[in-house]
HTML snippet that shows the backbone in 3Dmol.js (N, CA, C, O; Angstrom):
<script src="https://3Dmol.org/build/3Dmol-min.js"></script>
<div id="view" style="width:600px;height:400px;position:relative"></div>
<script>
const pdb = `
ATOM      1  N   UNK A   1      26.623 -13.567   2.150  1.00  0.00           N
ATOM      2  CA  UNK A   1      25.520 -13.890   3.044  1.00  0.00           C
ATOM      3  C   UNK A   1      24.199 -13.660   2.319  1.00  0.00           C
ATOM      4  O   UNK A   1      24.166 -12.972   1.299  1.00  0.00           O
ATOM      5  N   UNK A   2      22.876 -14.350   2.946  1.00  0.00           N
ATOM      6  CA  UNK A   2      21.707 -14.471   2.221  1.00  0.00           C
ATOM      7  C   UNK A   2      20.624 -14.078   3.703  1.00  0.00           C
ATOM      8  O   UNK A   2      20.528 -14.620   4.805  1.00  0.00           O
ATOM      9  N   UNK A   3      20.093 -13.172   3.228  1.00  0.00           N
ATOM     10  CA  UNK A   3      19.099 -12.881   4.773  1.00  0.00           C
ATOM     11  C   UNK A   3      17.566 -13.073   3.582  1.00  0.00           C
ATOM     12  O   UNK A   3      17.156 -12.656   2.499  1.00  0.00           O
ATOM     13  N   UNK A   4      17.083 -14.214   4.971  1.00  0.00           N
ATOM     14  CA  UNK A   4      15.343 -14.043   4.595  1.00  0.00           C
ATOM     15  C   UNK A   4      15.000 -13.952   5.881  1.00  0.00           C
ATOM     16  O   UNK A   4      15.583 -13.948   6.966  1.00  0.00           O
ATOM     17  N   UNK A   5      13.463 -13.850   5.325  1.00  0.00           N
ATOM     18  CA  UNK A   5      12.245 -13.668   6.185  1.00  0.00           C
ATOM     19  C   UNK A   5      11.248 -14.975   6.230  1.00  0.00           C
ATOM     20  O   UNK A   5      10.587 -15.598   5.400  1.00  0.00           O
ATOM     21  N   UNK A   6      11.580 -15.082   8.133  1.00  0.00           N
ATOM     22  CA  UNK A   6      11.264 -16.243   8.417  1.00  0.00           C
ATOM     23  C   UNK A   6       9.663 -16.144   9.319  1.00  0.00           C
ATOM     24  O   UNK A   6       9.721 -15.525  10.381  1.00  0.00           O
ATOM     25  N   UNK A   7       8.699 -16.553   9.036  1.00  0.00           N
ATOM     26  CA  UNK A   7       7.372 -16.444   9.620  1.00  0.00           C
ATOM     27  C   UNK A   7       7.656 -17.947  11.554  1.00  0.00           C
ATOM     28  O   UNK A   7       7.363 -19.136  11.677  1.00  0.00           O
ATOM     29  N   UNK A   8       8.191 -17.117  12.367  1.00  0.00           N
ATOM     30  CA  UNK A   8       8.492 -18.174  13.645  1.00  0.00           C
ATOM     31  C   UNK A   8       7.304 -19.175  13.657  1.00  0.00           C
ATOM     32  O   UNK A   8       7.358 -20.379  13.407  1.00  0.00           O
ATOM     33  N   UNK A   9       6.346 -18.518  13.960  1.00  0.00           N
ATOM     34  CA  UNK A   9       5.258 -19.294  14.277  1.00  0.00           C
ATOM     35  C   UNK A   9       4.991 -20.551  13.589  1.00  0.00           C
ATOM     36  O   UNK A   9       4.563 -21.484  14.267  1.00  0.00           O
ATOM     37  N   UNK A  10       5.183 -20.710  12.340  1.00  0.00           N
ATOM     38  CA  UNK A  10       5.134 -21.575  11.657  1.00  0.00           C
ATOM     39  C   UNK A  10       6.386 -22.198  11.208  1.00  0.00           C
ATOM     40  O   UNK A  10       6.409 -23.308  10.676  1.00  0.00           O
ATOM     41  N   UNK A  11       7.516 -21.419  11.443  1.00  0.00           N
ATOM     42  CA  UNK A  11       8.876 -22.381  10.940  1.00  0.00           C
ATOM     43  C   UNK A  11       9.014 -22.396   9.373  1.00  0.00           C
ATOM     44  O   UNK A  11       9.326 -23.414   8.756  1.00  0.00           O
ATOM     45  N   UNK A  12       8.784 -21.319   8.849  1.00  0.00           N
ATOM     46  CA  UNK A  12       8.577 -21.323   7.589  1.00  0.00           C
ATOM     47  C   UNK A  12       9.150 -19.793   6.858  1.00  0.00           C
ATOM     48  O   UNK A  12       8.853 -18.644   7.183  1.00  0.00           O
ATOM     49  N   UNK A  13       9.733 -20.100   6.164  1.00  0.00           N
ATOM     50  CA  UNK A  13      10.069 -18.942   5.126  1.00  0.00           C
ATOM     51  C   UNK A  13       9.177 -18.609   4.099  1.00  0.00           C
ATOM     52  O   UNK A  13       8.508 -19.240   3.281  1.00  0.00           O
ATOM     53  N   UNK A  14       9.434 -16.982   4.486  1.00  0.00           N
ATOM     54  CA  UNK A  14       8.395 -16.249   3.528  1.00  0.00           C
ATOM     55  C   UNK A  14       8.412 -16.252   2.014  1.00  0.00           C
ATOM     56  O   UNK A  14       9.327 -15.637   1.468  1.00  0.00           O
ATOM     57  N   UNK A  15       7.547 -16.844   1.303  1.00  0.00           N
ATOM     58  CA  UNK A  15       7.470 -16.725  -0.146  1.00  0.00           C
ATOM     59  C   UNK A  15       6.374 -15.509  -0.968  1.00  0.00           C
ATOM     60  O   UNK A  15       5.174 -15.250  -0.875  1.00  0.00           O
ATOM     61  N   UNK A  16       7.017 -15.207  -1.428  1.00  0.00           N
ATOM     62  CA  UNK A  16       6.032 -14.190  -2.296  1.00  0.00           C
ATOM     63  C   UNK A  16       5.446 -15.254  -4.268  1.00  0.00           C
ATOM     64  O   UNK A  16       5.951 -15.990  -5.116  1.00  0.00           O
ATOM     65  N   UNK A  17       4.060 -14.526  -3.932  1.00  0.00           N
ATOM     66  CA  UNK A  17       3.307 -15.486  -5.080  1.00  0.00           C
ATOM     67  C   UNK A  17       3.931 -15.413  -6.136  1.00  0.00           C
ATOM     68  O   UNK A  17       3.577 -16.257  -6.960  1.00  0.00           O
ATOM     69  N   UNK A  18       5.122 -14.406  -6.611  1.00  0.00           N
ATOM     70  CA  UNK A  18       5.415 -14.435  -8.110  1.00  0.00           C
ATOM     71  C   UNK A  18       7.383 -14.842  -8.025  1.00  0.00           C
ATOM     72  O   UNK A  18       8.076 -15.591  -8.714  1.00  0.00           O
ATOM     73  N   UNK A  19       7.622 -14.189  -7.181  1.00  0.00           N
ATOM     74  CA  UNK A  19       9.041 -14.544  -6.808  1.00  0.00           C
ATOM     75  C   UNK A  19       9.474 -15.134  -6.000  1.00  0.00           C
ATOM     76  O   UNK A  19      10.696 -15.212  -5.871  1.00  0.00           O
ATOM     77  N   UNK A  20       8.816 -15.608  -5.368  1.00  0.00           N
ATOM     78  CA  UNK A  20       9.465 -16.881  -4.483  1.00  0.00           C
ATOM     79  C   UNK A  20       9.710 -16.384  -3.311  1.00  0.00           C
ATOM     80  O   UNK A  20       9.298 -15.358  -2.770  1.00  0.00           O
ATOM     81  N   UNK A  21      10.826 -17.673  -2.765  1.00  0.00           N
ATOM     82  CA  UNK A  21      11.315 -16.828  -1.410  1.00  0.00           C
ATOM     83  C   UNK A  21      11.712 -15.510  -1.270  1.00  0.00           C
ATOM     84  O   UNK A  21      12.429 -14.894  -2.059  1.00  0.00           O
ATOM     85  N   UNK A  22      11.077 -14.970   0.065  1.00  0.00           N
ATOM     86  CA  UNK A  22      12.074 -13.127  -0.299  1.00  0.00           C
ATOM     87  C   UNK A  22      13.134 -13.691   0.570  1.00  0.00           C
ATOM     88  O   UNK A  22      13.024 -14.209   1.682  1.00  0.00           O
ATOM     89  N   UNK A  23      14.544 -13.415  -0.415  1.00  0.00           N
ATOM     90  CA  UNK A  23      15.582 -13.587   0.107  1.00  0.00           C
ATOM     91  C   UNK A  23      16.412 -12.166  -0.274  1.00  0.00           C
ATOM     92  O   UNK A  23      15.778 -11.620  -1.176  1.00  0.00           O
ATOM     93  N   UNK A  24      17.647 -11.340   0.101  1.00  0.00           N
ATOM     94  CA  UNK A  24      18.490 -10.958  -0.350  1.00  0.00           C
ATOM     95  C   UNK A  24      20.003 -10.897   0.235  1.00  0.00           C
ATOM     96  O   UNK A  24      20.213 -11.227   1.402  1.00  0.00           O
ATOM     97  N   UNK A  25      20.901 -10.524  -0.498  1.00  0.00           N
ATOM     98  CA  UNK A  25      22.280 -10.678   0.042  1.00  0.00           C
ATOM     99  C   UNK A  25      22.291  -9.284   1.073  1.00  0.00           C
ATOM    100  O   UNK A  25      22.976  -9.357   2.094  1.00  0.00           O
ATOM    101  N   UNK A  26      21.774  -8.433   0.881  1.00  0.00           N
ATOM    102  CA  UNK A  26      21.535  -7.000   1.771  1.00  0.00           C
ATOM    103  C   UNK A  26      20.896  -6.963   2.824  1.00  0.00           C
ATOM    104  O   UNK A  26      19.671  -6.968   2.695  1.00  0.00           O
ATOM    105  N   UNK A  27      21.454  -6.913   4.203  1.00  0.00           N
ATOM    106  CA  UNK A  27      20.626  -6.567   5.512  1.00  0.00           C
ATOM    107  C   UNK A  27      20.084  -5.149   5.157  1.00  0.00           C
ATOM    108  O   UNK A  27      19.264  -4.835   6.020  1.00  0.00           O
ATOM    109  N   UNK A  28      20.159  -4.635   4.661  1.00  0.00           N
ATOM    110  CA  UNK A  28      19.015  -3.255   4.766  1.00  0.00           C
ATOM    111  C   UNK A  28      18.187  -3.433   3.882  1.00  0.00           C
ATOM    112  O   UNK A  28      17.050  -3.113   4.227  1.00  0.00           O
ATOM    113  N   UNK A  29      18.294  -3.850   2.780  1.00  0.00           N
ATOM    114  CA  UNK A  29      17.503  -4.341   2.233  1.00  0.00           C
ATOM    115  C   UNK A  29      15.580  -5.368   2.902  1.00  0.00           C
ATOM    116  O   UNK A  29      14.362  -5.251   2.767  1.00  0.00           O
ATOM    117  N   UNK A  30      16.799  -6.422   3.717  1.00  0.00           N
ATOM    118  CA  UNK A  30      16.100  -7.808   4.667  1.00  0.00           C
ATOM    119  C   UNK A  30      15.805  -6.646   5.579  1.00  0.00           C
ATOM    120  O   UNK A  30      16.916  -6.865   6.063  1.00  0.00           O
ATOM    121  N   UNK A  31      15.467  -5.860   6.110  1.00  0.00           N
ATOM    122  CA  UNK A  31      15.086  -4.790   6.937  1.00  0.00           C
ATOM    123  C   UNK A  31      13.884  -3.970   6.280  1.00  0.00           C
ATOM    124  O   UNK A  31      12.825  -3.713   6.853  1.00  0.00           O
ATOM    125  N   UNK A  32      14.221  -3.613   5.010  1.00  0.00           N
ATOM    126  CA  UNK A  32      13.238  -3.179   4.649  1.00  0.00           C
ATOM    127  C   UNK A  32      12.492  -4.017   4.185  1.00  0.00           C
ATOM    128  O   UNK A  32      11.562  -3.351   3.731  1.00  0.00           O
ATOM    129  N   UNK A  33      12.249  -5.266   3.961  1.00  0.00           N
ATOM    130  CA  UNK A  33      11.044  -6.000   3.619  1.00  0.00           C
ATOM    131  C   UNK A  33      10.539  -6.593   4.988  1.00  0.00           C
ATOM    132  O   UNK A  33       9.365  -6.808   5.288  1.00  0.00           O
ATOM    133  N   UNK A  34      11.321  -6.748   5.527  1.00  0.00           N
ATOM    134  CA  UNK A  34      10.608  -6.920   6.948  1.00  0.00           C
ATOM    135  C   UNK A  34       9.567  -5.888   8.045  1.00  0.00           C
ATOM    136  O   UNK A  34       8.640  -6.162   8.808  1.00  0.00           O
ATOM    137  N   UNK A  35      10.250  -4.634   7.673  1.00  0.00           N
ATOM    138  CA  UNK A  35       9.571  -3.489   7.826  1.00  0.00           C
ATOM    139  C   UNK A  35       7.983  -3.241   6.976  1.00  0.00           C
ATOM    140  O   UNK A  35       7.075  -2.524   7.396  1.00  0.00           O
ATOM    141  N   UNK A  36       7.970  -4.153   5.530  1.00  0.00           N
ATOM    142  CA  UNK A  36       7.106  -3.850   4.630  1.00  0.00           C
ATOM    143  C   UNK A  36       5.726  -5.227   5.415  1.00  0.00           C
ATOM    144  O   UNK A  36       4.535  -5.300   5.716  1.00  0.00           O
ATOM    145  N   UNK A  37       6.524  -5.751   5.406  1.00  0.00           N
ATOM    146  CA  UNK A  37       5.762  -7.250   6.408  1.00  0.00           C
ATOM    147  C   UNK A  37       4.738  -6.691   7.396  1.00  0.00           C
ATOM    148  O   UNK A  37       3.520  -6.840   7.489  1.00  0.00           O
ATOM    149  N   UNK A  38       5.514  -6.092   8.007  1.00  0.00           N
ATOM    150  CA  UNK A  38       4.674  -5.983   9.475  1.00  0.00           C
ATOM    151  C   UNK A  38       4.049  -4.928   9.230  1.00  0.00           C
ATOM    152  O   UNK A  38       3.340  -4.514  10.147  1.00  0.00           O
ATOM    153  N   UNK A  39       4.081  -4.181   8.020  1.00  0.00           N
ATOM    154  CA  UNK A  39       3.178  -2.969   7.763  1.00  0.00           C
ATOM    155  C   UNK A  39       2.029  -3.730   7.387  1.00  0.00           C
ATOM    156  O   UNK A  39       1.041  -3.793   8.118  1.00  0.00           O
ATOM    157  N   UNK A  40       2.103  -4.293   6.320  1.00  0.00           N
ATOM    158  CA  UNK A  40       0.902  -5.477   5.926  1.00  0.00           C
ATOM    159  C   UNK A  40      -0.048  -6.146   7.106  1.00  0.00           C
ATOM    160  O   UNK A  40      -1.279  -6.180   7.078  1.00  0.00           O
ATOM    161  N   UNK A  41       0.720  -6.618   8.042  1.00  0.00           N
ATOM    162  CA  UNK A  41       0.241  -7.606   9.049  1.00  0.00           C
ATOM    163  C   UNK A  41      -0.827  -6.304   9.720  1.00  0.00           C
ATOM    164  O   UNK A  41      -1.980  -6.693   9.903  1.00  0.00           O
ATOM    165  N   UNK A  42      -0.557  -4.858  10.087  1.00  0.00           N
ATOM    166  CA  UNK A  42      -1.281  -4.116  10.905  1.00  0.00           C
ATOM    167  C   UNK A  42      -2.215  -3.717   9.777  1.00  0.00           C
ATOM    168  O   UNK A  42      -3.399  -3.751  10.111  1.00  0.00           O
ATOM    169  N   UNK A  43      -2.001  -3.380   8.638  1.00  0.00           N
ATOM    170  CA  UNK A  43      -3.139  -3.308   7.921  1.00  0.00           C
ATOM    171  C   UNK A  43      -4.210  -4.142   8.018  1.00  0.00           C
ATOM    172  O   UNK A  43      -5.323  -3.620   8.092  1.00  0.00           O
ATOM    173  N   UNK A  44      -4.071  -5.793   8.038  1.00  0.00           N
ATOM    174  CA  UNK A  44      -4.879  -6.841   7.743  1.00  0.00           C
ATOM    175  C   UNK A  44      -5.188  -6.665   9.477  1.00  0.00           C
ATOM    176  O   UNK A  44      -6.216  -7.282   9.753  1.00  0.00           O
ATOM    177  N   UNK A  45      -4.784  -6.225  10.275  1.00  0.00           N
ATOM    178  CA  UNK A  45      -5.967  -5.726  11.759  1.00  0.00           C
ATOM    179  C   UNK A  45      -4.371  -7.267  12.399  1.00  0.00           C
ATOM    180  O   UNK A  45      -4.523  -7.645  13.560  1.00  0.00           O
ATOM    181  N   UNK A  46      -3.882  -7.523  12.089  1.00  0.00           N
ATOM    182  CA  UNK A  46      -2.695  -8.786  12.572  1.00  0.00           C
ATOM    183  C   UNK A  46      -1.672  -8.232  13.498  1.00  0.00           C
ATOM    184  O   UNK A  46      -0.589  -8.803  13.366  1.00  0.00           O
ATOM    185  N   UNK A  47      -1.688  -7.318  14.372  1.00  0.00           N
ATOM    186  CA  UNK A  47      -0.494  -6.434  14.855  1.00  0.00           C
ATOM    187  C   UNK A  47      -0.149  -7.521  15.547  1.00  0.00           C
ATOM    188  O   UNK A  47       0.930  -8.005  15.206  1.00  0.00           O
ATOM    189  N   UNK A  48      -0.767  -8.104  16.482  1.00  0.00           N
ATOM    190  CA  UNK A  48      -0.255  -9.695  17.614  1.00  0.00           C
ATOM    191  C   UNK A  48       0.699 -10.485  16.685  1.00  0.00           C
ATOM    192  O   UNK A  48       1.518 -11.289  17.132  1.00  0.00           O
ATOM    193  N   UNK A  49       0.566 -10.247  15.523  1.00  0.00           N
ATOM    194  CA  UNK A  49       1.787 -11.618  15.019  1.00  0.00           C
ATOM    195  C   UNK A  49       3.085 -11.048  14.449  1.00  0.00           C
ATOM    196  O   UNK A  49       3.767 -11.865  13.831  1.00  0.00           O
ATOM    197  N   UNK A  50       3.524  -9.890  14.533  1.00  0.00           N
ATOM    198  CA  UNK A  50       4.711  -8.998  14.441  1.00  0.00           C
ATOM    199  C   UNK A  50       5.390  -9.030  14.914  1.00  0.00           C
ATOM    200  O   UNK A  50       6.280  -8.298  14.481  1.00  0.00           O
ATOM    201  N   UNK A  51       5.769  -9.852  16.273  1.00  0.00           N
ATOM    202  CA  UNK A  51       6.918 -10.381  16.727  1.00  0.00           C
ATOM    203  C   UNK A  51       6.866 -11.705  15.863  1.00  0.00           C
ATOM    204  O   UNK A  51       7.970 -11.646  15.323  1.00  0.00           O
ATOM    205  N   UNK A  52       6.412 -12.590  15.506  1.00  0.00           N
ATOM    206  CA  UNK A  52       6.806 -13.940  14.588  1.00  0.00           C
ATOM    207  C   UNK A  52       7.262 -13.691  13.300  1.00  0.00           C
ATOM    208  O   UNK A  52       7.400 -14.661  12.554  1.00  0.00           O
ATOM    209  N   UNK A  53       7.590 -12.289  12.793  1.00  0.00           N
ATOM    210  CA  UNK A  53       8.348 -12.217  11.546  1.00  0.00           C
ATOM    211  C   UNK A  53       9.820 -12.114  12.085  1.00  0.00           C
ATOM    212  O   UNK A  53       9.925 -11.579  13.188  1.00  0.00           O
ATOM    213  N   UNK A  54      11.196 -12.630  11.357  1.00  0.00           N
ATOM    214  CA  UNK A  54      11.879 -12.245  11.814  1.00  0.00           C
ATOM    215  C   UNK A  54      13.229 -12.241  10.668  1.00  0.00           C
ATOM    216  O   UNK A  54      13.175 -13.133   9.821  1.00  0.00           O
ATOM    217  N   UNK A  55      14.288 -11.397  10.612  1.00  0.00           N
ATOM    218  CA  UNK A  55      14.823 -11.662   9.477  1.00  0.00           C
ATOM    219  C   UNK A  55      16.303 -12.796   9.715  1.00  0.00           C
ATOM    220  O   UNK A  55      17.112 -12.367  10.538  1.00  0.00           O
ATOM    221  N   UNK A  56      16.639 -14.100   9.079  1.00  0.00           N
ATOM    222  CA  UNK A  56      17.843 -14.945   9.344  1.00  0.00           C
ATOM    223  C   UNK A  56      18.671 -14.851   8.468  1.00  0.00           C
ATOM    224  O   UNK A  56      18.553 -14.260   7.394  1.00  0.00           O
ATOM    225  N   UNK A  57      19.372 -15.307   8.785  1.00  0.00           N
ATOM    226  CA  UNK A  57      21.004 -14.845   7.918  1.00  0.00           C
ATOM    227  C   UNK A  57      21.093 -16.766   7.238  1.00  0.00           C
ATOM    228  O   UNK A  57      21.137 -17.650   8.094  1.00  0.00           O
ATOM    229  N   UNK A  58      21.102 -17.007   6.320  1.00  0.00           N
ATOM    230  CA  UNK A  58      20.710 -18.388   5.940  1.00  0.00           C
ATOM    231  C   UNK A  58      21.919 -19.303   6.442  1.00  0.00           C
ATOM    232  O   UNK A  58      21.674 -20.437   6.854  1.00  0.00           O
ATOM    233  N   UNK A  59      23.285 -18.786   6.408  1.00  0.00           N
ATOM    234  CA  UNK A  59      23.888 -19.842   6.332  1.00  0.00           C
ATOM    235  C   UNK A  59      24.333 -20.405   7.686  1.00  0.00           C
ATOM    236  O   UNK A  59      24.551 -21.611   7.797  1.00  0.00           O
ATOM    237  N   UNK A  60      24.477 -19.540   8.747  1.00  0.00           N
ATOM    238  CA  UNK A  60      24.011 -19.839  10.018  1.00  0.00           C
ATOM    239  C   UNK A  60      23.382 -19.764  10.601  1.00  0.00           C
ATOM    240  O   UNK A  60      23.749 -19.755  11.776  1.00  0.00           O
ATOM    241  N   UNK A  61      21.855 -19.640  10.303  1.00  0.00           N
ATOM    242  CA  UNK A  61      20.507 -20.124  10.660  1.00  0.00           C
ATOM    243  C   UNK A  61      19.828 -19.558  11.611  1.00  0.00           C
ATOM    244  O   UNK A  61      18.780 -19.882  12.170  1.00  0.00           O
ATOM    245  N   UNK A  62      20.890 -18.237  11.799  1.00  0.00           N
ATOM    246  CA  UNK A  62      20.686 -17.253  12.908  1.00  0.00           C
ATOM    247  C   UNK A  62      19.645 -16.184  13.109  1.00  0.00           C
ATOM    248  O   UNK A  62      19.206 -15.860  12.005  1.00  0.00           O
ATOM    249  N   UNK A  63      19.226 -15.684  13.834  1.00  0.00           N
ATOM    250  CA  UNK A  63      18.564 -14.817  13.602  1.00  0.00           C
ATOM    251  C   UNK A  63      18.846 -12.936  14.071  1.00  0.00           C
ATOM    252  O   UNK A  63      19.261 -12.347  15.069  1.00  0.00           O
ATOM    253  N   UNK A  64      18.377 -12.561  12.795  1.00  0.00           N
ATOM    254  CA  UNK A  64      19.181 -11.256  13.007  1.00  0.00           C
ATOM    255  C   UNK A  64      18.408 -10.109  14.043  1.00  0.00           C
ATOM    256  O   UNK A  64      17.336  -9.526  13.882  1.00  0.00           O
ATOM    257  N   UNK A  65      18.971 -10.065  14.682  1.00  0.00           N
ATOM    258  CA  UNK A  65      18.090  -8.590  15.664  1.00  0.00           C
ATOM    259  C   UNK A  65      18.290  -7.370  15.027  1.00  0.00           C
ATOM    260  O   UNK A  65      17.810  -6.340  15.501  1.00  0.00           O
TER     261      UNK A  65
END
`;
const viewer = $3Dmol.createViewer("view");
viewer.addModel(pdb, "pdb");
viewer.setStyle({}, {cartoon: {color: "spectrum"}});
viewer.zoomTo();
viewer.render();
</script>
């Protein structure tokens, strides 16, 4: 399995400027960058858009709670 981080609002997967999509085969991993996300988002004053991060499991398109 492959979990990324999917931005809802926009329908779009998260890319980072030097590595690309953040993807990994590890849900704790996809937990902790998702965790790192929404730390970012309250820094930048963004707490309202922290429900639109969310982490999916790629190959069934699911989304992980």
């Amino acid at each position: 399995m492959r979990y990324t981080l999917l931005n809802k609002l926009l329908d779009r997967k998260l890319t980072h400027p030097i590595y690309g999509v953040w993807a990994t085969p590890d849900l704790d991993e996809a937990r902790d960058m998702l965790d790192a996300c929404k730390e970012h988002l309250v820094i930048q004053g963004l707490t309202g858009l922290q429900d639109k991060f969310v982490i999916v499991e790629e190959e069934a398109g699911k989304e992980i709670l």
